[in-house]
C-alpha positions as CSV (number, residue, x, y, z in Angstrom):
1,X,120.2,93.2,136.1
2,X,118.2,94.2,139.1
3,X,118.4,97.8,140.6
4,X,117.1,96.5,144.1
5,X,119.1,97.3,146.4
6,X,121.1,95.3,148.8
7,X,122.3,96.0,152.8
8,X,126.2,94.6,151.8
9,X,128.8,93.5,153.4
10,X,131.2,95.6,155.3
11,X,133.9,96.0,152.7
12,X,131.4,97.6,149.9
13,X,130.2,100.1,153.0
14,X,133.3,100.9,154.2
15,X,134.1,102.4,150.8
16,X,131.1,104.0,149.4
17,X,129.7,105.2,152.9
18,X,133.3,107.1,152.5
19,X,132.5,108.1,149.6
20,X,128.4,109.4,150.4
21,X,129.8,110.5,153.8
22,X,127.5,108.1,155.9
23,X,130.3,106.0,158.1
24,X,127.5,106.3,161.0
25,X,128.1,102.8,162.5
26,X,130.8,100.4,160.4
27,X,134.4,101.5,160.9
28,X,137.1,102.6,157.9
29,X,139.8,100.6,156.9
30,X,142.7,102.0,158.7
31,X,146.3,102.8,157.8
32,X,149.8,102.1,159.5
33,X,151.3,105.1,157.8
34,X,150.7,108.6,159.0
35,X,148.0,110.3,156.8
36,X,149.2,114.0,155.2
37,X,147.9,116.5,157.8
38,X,144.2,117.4,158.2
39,X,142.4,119.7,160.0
40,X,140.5,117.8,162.9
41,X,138.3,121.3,163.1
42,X,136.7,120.0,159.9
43,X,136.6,116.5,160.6
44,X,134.5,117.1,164.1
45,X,132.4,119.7,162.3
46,X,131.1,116.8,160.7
47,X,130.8,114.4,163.0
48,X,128.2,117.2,164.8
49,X,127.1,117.1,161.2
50,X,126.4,113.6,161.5
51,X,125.0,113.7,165.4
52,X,122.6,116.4,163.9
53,X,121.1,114.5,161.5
54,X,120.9,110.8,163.8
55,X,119.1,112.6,166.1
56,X,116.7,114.7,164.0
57,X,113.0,113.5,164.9
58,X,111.7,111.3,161.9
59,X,108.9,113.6,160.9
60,X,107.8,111.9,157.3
61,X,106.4,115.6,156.5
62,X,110.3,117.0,156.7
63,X,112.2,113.9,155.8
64,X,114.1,115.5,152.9
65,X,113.2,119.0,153.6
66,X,116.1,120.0,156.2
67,X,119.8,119.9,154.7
68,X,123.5,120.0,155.7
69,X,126.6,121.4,153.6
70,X,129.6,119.7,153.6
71,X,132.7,121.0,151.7
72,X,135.1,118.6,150.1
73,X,138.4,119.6,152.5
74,X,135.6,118.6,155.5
75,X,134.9,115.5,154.1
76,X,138.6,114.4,152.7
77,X,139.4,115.6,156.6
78,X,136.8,113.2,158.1
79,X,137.9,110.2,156.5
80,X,141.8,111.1,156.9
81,X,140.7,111.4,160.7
82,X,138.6,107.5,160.6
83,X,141.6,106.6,159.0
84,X,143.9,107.5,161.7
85,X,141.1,106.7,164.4
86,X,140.4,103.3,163.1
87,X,142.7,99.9,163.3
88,X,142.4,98.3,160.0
89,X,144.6,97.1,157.6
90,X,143.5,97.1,153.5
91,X,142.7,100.5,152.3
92,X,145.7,103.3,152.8
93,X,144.2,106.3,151.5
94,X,140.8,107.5,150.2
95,X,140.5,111.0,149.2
96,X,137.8,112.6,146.7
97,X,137.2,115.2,144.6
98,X,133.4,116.7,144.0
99,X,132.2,118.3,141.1
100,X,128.6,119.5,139.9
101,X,125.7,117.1,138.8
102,X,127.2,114.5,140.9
103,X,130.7,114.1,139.6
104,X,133.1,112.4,141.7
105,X,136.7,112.1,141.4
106,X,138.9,110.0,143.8
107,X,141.8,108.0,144.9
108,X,142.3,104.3,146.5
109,X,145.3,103.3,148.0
110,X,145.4,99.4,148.9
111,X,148.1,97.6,150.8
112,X,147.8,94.0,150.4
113,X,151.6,93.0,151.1
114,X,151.7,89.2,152.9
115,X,148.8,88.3,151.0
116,X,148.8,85.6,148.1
117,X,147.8,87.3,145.0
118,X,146.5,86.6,141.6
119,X,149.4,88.0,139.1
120,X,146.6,90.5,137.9
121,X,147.8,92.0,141.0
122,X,150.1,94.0,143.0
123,X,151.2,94.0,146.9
124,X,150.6,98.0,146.9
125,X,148.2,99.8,144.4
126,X,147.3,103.1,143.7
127,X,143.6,103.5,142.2
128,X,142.0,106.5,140.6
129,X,138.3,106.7,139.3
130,X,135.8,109.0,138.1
131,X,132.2,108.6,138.1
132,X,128.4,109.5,138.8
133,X,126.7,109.5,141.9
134,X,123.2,108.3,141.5
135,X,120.5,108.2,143.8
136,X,117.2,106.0,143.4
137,X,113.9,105.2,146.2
138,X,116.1,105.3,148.9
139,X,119.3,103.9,147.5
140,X,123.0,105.1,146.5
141,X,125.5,103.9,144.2
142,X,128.4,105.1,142.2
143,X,128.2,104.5,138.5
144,X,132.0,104.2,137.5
145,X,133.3,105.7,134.4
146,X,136.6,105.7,134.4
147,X,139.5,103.7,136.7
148,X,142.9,103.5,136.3
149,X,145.3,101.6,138.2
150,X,148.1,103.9,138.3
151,X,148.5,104.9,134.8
152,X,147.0,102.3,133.5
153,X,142.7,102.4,132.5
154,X,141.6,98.8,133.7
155,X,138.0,97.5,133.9
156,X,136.0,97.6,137.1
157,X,136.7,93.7,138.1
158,X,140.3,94.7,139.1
159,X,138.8,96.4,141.9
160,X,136.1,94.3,142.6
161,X,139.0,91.1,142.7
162,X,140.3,93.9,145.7
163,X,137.1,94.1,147.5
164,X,137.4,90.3,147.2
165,X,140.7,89.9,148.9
166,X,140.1,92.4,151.4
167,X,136.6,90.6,152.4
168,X,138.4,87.3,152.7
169,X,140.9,88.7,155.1
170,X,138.5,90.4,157.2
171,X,136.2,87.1,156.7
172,X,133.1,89.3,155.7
173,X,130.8,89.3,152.5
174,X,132.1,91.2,149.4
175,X,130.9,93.5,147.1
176,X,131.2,95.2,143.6
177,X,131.8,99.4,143.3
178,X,128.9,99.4,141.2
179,X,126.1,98.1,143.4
180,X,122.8,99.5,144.7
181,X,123.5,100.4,148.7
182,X,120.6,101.6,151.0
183,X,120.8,105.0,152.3
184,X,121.4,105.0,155.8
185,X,119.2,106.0,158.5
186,X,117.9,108.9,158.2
187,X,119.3,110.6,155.0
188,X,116.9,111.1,152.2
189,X,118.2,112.0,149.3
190,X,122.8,113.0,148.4
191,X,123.2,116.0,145.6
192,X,126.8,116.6,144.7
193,X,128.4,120.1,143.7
194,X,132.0,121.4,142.7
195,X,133.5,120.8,146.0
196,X,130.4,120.3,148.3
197,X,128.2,118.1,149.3
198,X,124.5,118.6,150.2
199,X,122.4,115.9,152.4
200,X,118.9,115.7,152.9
201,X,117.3,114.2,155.8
């Protein structure tokens, strides 16, 4: 299997630049329901976060030299506030938990009532995964260890067959959790620690 990496479509990013904390230009999948409260002091912090480092002069001397913390309630409070901003349909919930040397914990809550299903399926779902965040020549991906669809550990296809089904509805390309995804413009290099997150640009 290759380890190039690939620009994907819209569905993959919307969930992994979650995840890496890069939403600088694609929009989240939004939800109906009202998120739990969040503090939108943290969710702005990072938005300056992510002005800060767009508009930092791209000096190949300091690229990956200048760095920005963010703590995991920041981060978990900028997607909650996407999630609310945006006017999507497919993904509920995303919240994460970080660990040191790249852990990553999180949760995935898909709505996919109306939709014509394959029985492997249900109409609402309830994901939970673990795994490591790896980083490679300019390119990000999350190697999956574990996922469980509610209580239940399932194989990484389940939630690919999601990706599919939310891609078809949205009528863009699909992608897998485990690909290769391009870093975004601008960031250099992703380290993870117990709940922070350090980016290099």
């Amino acid at each position: 299997m290759s380890l190039m990496p690939r620009r994907v479509g819209p569905i993959g990013h919307k969930i992994l630049k979650c995840l890496f904390l890069v939403l600088f230009s694609l929009p989240l999948f939004s939800a109906a329901q009202q998120q739990d409260k969040y503090s939108k002091k943290e969710a702005l912090k990072v938005l300056e976060l992510i002005e800060e480092i767009e508009s930092a002069p791209m000096d190949t001397g300091l690229m990956g030299k200048r760095k920005v913390e963010v703590s995991e309630s920041e981060l978990n409070a900028y997607i909650a506030y996407r999630i609310e901003a945006e006017k999507e349909e497919v993904m509920k919930e995303l919240r994460l938990r970080l660990f040191d040397d790249n852990r990553i914990e999180g949760k995935l809550f898909f709505d996919l009532r109306g939709q014509k299903l394959p029985k492997l399926l249900r109409p609402e779902m309830t994901f939970y995964f673990s795994g490591l965040m790896e980083t490679l020549d300019g390119a990000v991906r999350l190697k999956l260890e574990e996922l469980f669809l509610e209580g239940q550990k399932i194989q990484p296809m389940v939630l690919d067959l999601v990706f599919f089904i939310a891609a078809r509805i949205n009528k863009v390309e699909s992608s897998s959790i485990n690909d290769w995804y391009l870093l975004p413009y601008g960031i250099a290099d992703i380290k993870v620690l117990a709940g922070r997150a350090l980016f290099y640009y």
